[in-house]
PDB file of N, CA, C, O and CB in Angstrom:
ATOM      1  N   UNK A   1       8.540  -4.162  26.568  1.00  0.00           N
ATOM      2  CA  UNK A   1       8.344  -2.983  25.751  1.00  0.00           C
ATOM      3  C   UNK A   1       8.537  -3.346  24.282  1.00  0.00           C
ATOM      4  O   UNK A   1       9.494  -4.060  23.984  1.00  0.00           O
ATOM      5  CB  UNK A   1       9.310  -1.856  26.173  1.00  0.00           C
ATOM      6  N   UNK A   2       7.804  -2.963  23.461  1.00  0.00           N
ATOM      7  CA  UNK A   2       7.735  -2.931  22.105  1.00  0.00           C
ATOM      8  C   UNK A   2       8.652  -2.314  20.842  1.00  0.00           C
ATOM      9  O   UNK A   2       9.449  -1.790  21.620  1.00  0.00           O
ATOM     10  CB  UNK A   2       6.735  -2.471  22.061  1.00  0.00           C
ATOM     11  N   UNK A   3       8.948  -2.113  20.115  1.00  0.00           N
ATOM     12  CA  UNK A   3       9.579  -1.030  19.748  1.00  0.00           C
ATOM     13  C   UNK A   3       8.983  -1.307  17.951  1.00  0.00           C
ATOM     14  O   UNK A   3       9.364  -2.240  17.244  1.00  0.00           O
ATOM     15  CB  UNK A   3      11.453  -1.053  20.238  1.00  0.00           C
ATOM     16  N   UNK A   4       7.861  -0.087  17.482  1.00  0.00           N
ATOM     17  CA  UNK A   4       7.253  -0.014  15.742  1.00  0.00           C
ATOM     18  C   UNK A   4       8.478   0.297  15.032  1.00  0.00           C
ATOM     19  O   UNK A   4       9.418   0.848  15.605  1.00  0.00           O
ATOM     20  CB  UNK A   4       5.961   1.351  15.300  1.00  0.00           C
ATOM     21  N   UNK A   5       8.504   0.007  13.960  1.00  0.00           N
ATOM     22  CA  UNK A   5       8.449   0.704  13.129  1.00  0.00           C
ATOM     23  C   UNK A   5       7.721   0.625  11.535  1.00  0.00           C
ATOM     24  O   UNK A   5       7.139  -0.343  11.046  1.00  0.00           O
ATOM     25  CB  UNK A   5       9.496   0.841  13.221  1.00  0.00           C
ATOM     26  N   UNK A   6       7.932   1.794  11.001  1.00  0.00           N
ATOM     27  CA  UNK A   6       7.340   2.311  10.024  1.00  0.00           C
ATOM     28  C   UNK A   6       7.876   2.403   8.673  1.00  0.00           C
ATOM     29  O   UNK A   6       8.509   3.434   8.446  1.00  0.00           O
ATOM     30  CB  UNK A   6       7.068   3.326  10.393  1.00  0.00           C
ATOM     31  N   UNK A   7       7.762   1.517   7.678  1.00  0.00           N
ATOM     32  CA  UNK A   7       8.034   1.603   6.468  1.00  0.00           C
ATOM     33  C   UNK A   7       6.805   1.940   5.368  1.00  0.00           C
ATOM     34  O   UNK A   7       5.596   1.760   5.518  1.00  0.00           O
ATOM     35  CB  UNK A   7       8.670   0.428   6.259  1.00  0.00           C
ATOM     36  N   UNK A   8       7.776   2.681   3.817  1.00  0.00           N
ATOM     37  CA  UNK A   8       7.124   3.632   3.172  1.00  0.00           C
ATOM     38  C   UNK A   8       6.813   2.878   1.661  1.00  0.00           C
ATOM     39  O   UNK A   8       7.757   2.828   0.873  1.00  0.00           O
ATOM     40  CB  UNK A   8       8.042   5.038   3.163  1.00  0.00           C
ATOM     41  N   UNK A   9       5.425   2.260   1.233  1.00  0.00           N
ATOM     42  CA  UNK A   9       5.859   1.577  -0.064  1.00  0.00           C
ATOM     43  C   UNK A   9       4.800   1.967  -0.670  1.00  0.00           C
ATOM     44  O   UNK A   9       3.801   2.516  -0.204  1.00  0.00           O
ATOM     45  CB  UNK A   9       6.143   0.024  -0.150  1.00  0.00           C
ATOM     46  N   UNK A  10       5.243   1.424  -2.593  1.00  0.00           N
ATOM     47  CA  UNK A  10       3.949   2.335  -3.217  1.00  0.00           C
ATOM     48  C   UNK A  10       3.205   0.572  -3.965  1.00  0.00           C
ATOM     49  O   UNK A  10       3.665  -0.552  -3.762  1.00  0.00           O
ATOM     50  CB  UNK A  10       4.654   4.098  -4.891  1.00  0.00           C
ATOM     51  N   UNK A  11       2.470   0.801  -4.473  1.00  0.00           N
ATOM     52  CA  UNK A  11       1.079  -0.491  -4.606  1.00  0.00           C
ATOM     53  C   UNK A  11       0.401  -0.181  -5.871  1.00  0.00           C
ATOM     54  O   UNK A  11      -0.283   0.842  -5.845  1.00  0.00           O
ATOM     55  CB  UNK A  11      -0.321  -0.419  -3.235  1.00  0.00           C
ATOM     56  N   UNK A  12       0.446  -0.954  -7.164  1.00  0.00           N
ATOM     57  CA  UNK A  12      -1.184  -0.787  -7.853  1.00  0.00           C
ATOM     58  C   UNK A  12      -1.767  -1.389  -8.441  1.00  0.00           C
ATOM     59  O   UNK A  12      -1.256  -2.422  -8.874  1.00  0.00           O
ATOM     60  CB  UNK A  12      -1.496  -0.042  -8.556  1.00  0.00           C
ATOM     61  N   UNK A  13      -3.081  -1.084  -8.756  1.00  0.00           N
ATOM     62  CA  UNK A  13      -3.971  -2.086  -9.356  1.00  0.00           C
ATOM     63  C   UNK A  13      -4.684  -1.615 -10.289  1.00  0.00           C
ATOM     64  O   UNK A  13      -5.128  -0.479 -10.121  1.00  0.00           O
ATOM     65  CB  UNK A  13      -4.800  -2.674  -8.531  1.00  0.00           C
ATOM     66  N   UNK A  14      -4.933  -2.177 -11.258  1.00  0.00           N
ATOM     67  CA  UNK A  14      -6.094  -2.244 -12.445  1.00  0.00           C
ATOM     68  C   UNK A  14      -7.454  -1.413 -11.855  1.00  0.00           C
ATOM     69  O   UNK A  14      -7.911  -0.322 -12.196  1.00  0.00           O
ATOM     70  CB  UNK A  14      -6.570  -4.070 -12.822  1.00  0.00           C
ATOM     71  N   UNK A  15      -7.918  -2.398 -10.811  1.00  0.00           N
ATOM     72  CA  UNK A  15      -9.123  -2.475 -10.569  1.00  0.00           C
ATOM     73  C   UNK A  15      -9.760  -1.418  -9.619  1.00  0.00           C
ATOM     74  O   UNK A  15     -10.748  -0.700  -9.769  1.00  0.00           O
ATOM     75  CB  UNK A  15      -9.271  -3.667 -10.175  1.00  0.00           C
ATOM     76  N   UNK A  16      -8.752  -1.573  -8.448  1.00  0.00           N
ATOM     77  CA  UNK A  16      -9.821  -0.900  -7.952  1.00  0.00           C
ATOM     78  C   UNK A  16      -8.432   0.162  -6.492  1.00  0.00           C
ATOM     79  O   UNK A  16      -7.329  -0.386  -6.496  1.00  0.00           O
ATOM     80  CB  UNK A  16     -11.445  -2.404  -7.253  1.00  0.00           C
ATOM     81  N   UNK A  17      -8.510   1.289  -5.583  1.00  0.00           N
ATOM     82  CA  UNK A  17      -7.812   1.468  -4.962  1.00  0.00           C
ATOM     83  C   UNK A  17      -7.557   0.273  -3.605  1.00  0.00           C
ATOM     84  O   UNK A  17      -6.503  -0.322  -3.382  1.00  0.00           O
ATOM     85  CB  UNK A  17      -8.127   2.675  -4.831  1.00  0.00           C
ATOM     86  N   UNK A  18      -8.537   0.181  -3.011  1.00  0.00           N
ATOM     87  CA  UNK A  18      -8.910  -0.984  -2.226  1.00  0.00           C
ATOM     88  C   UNK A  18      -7.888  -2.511  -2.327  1.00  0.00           C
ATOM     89  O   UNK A  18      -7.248  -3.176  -1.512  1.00  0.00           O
ATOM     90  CB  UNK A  18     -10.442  -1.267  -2.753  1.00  0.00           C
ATOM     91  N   UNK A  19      -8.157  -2.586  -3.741  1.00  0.00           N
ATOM     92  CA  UNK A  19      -7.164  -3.931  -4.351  1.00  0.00           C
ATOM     93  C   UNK A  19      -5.798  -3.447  -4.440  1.00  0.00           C
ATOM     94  O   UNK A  19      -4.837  -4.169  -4.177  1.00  0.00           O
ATOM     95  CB  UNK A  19      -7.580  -4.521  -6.000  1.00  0.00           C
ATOM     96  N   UNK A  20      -5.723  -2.548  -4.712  1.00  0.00           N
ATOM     97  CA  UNK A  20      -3.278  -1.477  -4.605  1.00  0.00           C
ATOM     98  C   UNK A  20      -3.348  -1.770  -3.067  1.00  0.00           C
ATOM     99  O   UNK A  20      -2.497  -2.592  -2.725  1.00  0.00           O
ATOM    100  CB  UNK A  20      -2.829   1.485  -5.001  1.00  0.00           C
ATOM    101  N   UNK A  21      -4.072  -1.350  -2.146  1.00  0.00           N
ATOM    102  CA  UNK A  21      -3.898  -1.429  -0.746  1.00  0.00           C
ATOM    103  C   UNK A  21      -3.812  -2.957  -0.369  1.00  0.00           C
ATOM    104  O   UNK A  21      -2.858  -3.074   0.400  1.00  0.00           O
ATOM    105  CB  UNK A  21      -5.075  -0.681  -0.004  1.00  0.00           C
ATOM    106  N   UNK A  22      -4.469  -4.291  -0.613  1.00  0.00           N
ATOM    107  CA  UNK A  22      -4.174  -5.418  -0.593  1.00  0.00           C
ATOM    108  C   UNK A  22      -3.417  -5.902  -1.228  1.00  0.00           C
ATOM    109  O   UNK A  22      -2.863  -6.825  -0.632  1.00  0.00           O
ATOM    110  CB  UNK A  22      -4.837  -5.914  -0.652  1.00  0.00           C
ATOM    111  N   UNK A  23      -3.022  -5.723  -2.364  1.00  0.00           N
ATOM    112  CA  UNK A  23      -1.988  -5.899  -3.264  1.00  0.00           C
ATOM    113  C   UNK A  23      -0.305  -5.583  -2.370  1.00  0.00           C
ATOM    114  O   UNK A  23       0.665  -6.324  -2.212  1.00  0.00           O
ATOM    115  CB  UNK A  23      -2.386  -4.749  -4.622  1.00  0.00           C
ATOM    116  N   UNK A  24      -0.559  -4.213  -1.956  1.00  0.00           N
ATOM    117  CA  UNK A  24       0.898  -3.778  -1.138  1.00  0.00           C
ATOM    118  C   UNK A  24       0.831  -4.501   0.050  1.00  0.00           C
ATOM    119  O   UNK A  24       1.999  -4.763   0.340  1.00  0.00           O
ATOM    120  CB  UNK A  24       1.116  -2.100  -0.718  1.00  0.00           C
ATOM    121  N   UNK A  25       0.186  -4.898   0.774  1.00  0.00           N
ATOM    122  CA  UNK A  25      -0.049  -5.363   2.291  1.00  0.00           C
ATOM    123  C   UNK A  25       0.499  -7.066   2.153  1.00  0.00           C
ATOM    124  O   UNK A  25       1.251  -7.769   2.829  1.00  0.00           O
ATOM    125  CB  UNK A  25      -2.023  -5.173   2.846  1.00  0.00           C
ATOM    126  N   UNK A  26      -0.226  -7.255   1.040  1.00  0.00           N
ATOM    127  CA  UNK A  26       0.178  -9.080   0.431  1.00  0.00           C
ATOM    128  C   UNK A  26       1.627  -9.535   0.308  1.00  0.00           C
ATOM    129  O   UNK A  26       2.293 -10.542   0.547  1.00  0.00           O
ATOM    130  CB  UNK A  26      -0.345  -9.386  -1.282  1.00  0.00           C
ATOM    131  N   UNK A  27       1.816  -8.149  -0.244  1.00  0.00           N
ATOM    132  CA  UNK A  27       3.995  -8.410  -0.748  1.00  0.00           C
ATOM    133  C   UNK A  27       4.403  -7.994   0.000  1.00  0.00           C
ATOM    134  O   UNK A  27       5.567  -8.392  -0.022  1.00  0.00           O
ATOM    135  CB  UNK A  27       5.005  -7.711  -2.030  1.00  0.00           C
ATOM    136  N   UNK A  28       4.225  -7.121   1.113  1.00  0.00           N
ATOM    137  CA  UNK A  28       5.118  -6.772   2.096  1.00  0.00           C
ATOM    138  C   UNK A  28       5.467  -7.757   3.170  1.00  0.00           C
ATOM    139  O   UNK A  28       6.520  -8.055   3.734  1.00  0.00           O
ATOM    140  CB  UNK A  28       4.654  -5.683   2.658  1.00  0.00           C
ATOM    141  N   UNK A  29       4.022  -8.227   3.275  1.00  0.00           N
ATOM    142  CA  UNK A  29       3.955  -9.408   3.960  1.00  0.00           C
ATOM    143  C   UNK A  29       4.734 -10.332   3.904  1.00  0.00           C
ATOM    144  O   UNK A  29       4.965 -10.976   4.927  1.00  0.00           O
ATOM    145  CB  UNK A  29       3.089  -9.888   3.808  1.00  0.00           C
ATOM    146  N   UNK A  30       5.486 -10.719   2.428  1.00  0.00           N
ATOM    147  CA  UNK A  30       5.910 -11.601   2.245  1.00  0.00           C
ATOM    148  C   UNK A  30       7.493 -11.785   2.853  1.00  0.00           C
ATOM    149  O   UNK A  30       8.183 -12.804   2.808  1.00  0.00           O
ATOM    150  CB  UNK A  30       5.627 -11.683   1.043  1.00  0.00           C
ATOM    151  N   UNK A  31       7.805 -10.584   3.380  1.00  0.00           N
ATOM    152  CA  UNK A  31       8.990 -10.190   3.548  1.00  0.00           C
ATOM    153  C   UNK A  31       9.253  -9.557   5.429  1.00  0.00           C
ATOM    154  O   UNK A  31      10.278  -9.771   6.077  1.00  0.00           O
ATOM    155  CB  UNK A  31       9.151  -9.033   2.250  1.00  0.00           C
ATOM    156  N   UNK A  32       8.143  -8.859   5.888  1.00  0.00           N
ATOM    157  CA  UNK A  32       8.610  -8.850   6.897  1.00  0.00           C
ATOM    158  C   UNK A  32       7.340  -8.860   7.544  1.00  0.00           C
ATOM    159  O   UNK A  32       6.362  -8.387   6.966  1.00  0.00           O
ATOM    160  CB  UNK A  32       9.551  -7.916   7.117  1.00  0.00           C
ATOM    161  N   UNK A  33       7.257  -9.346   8.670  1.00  0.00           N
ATOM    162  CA  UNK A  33       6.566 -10.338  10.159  1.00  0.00           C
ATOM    163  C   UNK A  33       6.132  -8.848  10.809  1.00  0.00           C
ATOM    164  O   UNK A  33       6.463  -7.664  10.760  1.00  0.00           O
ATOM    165  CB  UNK A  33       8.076 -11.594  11.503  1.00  0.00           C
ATOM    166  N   UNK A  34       5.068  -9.827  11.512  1.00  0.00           N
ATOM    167  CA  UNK A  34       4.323  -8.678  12.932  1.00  0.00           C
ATOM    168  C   UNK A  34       3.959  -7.406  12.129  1.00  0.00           C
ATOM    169  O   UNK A  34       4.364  -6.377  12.669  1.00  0.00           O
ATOM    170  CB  UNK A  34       5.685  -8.064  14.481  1.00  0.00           C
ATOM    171  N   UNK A  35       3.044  -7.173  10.538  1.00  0.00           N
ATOM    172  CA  UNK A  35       2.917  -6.243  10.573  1.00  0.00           C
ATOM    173  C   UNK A  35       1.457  -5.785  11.657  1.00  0.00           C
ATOM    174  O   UNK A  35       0.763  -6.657  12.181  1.00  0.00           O
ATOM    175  CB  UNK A  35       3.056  -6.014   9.249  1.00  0.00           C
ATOM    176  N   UNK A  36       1.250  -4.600  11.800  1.00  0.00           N
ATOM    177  CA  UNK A  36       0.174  -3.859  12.490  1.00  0.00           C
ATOM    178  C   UNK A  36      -0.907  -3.245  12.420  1.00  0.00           C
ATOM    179  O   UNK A  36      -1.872  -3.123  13.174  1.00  0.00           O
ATOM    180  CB  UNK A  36       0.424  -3.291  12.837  1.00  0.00           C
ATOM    181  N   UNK A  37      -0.407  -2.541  10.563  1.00  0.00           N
ATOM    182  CA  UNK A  37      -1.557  -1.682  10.587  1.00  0.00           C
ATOM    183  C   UNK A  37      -0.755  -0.895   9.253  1.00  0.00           C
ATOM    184  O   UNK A  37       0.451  -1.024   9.042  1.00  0.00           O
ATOM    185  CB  UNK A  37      -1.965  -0.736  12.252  1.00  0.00           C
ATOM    186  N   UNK A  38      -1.646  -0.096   8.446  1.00  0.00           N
ATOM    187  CA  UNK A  38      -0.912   0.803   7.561  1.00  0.00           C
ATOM    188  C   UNK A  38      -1.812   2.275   7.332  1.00  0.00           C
ATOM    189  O   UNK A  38      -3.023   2.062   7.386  1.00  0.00           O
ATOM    190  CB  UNK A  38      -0.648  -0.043   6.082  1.00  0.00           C
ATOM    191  N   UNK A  39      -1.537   3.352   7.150  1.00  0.00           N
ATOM    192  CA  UNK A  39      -1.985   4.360   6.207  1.00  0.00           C
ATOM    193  C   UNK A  39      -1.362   4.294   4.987  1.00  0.00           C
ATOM    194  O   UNK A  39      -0.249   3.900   4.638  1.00  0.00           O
ATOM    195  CB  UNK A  39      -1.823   5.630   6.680  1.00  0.00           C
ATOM    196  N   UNK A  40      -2.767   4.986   4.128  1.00  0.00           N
ATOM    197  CA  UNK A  40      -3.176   5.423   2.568  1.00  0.00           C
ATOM    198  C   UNK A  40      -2.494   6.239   2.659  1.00  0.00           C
ATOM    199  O   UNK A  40      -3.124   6.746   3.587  1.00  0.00           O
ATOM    200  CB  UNK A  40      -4.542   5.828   2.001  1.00  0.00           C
ATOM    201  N   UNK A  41      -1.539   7.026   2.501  1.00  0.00           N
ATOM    202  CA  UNK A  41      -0.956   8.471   2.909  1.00  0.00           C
ATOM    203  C   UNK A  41      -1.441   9.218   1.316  1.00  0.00           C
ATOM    204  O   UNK A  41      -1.976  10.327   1.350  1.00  0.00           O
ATOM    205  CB  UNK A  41       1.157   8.461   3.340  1.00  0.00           C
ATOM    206  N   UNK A  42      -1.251   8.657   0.234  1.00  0.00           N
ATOM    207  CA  UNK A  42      -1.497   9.148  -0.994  1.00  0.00           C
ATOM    208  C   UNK A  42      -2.135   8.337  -1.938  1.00  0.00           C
ATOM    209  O   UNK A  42      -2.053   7.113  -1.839  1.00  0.00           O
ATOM    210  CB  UNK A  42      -0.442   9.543  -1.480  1.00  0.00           C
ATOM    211  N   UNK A  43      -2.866   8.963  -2.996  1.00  0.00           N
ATOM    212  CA  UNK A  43      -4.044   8.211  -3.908  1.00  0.00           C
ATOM    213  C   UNK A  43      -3.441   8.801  -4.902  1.00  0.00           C
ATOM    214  O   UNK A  43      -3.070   9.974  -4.847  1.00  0.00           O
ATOM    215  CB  UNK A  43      -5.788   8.468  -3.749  1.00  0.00           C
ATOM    216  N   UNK A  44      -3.208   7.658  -6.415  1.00  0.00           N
ATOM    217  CA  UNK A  44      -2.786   8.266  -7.671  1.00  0.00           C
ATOM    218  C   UNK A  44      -3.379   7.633  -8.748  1.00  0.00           C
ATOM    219  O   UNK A  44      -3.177   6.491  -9.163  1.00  0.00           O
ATOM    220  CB  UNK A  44      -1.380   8.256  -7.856  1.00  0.00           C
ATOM    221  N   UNK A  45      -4.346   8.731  -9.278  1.00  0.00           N
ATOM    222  CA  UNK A  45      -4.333   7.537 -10.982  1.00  0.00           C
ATOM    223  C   UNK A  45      -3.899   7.658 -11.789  1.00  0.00           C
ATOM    224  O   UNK A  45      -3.353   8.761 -11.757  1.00  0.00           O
ATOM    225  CB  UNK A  45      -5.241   7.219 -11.817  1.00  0.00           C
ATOM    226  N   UNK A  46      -3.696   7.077 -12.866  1.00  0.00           N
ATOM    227  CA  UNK A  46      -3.638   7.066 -14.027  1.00  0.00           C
ATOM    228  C   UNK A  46      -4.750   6.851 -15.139  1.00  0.00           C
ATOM    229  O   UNK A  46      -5.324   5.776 -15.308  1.00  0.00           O
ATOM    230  CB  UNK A  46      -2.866   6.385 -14.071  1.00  0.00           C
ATOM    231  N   UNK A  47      -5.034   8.242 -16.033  1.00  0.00           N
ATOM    232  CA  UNK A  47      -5.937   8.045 -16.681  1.00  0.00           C
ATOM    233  C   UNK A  47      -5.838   7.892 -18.291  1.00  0.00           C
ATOM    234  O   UNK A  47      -4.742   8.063 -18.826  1.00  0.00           O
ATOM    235  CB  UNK A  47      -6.631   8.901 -16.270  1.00  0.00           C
ATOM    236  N   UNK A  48      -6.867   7.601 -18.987  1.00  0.00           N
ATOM    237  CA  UNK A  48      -6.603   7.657 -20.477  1.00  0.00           C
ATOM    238  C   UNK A  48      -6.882   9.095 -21.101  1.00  0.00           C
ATOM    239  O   UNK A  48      -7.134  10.041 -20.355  1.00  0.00           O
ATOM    240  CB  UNK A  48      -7.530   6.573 -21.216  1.00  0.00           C
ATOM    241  N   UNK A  49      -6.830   9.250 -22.579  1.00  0.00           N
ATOM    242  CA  UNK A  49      -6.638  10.847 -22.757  1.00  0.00           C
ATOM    243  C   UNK A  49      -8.860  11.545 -22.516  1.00  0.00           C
ATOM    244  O   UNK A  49      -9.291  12.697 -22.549  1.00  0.00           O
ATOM    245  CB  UNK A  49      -5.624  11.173 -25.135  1.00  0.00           C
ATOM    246  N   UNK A  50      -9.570  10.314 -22.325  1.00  0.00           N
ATOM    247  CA  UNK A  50     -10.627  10.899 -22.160  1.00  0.00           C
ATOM    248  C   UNK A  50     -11.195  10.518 -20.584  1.00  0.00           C
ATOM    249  O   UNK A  50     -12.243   9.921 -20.338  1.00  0.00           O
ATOM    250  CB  UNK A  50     -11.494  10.520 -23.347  1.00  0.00           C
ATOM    251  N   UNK A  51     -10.255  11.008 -19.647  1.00  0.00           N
ATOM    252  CA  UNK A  51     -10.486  10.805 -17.975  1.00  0.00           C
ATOM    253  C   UNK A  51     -10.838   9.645 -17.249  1.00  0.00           C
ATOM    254  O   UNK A  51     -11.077   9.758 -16.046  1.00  0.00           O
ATOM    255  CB  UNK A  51     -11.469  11.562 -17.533  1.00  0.00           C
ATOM    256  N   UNK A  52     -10.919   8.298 -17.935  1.00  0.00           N
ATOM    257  CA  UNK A  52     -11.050   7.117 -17.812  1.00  0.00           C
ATOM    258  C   UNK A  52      -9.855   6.519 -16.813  1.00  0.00           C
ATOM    259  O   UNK A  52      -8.704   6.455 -17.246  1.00  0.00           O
ATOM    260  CB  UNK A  52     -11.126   6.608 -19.150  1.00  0.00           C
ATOM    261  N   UNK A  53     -10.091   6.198 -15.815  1.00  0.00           N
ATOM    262  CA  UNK A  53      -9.131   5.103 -14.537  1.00  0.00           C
ATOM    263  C   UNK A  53      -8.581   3.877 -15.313  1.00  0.00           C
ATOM    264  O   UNK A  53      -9.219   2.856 -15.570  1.00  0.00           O
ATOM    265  CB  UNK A  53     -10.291   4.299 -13.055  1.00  0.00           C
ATOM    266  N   UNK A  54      -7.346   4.132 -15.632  1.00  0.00           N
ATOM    267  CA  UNK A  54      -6.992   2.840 -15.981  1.00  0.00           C
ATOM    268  C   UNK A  54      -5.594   2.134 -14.894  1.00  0.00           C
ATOM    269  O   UNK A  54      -4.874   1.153 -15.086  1.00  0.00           O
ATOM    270  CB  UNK A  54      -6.585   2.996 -17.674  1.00  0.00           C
ATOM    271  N   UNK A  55      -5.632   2.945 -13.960  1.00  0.00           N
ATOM    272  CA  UNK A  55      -4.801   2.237 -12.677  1.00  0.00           C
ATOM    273  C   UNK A  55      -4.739   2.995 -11.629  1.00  0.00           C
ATOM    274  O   UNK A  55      -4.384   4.172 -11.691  1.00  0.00           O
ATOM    275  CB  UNK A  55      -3.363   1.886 -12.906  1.00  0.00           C
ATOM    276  N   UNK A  56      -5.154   2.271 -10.315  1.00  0.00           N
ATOM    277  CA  UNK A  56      -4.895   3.001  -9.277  1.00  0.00           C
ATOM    278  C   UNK A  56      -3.708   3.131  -8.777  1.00  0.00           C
ATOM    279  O   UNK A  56      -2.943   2.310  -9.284  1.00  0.00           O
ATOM    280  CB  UNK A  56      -5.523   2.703  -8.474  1.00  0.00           C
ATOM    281  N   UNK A  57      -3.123   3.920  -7.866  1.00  0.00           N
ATOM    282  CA  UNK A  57      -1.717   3.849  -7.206  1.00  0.00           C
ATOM    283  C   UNK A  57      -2.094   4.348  -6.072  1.00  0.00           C
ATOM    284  O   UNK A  57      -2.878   5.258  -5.800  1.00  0.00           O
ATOM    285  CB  UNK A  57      -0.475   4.614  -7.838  1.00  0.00           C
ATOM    286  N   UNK A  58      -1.202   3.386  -5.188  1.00  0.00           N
ATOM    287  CA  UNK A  58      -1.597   4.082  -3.554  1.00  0.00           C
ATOM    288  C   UNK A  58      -0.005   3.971  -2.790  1.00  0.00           C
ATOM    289  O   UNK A  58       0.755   3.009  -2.898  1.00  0.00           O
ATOM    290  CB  UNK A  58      -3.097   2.845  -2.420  1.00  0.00           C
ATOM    291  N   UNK A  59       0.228   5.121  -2.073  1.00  0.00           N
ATOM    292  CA  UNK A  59       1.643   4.867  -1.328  1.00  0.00           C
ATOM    293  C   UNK A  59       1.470   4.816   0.195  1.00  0.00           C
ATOM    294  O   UNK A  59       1.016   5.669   0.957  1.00  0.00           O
ATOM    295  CB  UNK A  59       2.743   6.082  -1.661  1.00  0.00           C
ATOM    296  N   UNK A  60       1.866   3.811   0.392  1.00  0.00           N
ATOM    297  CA  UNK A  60       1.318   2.904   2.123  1.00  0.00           C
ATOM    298  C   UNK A  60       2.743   3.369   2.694  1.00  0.00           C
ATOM    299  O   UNK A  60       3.890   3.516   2.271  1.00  0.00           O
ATOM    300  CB  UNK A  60       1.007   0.518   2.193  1.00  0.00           C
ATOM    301  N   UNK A  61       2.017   3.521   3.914  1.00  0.00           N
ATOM    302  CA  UNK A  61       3.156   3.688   5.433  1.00  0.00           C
ATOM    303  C   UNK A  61       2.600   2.611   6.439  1.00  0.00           C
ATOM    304  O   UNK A  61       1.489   2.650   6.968  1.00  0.00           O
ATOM    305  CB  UNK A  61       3.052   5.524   6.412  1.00  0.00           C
ATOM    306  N   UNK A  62       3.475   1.731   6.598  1.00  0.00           N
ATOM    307  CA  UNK A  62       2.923  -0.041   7.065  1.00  0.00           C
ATOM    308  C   UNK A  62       3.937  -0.241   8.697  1.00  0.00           C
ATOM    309  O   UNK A  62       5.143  -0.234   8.941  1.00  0.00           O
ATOM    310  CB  UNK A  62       3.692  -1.740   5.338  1.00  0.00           C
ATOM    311  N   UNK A  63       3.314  -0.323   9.115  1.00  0.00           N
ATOM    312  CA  UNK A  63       3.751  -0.129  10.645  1.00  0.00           C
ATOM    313  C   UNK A  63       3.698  -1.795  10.802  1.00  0.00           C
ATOM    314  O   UNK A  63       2.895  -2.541  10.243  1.00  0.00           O
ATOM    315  CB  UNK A  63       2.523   0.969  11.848  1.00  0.00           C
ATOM    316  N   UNK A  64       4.818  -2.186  11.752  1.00  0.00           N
ATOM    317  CA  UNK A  64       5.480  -3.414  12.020  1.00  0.00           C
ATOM    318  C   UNK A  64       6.174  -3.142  13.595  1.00  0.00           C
ATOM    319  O   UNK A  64       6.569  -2.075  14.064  1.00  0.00           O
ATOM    320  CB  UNK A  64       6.650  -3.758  10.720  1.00  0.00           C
ATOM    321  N   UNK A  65       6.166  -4.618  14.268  1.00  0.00           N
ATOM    322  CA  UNK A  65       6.591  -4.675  14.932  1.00  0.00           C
ATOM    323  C   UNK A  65       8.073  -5.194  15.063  1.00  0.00           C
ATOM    324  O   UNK A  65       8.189  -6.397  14.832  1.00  0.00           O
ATOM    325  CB  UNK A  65       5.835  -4.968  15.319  1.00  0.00           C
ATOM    326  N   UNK A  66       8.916  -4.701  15.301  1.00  0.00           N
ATOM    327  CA  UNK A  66      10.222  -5.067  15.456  1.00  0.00           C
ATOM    328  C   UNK A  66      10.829  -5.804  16.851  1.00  0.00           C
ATOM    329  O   UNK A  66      10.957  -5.384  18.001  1.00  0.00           O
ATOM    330  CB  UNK A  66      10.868  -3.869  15.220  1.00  0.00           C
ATOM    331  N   UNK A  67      11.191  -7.303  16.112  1.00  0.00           N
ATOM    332  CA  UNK A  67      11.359  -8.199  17.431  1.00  0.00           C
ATOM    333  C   UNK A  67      12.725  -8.268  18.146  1.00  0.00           C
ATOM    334  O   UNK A  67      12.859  -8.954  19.159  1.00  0.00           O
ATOM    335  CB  UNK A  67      11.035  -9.653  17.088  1.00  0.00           C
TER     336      UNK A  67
END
């Protein structure tokens, strides 16, 4: 029997949302094993004063297996 769990982290990037989501998946990685899978749970930008994207933010829920 298995036993998940589920941790809550936030991610961002310049470029693009796609890249905050690899960006967070890359460093989490670096730290804990057997991950599984994650949800986007939330999307955030940051814009300039004329509506321009100048960073994405994404807050991941990253499911892992616990050995």
């Amino acid at each position: 029997m298995s036993v998940a769990k589920v941790i809550e982290l936030n991610a961002a990037s310049k470029t693009s949302m796609e890249d905050a989501v690899k960006v967070g998946l890359k460093k989490c990685a670096e730290s804990v094993k057997n991950l599984q899978g994650a949800w986007v749970h939330e999307i955030k930008v940051v814009t300039d004063d004329k509506g321009n994207v100048q960073e994405w933010r994404v807050n991941l829920r990253i499911t892992f297996i616990v050995e």
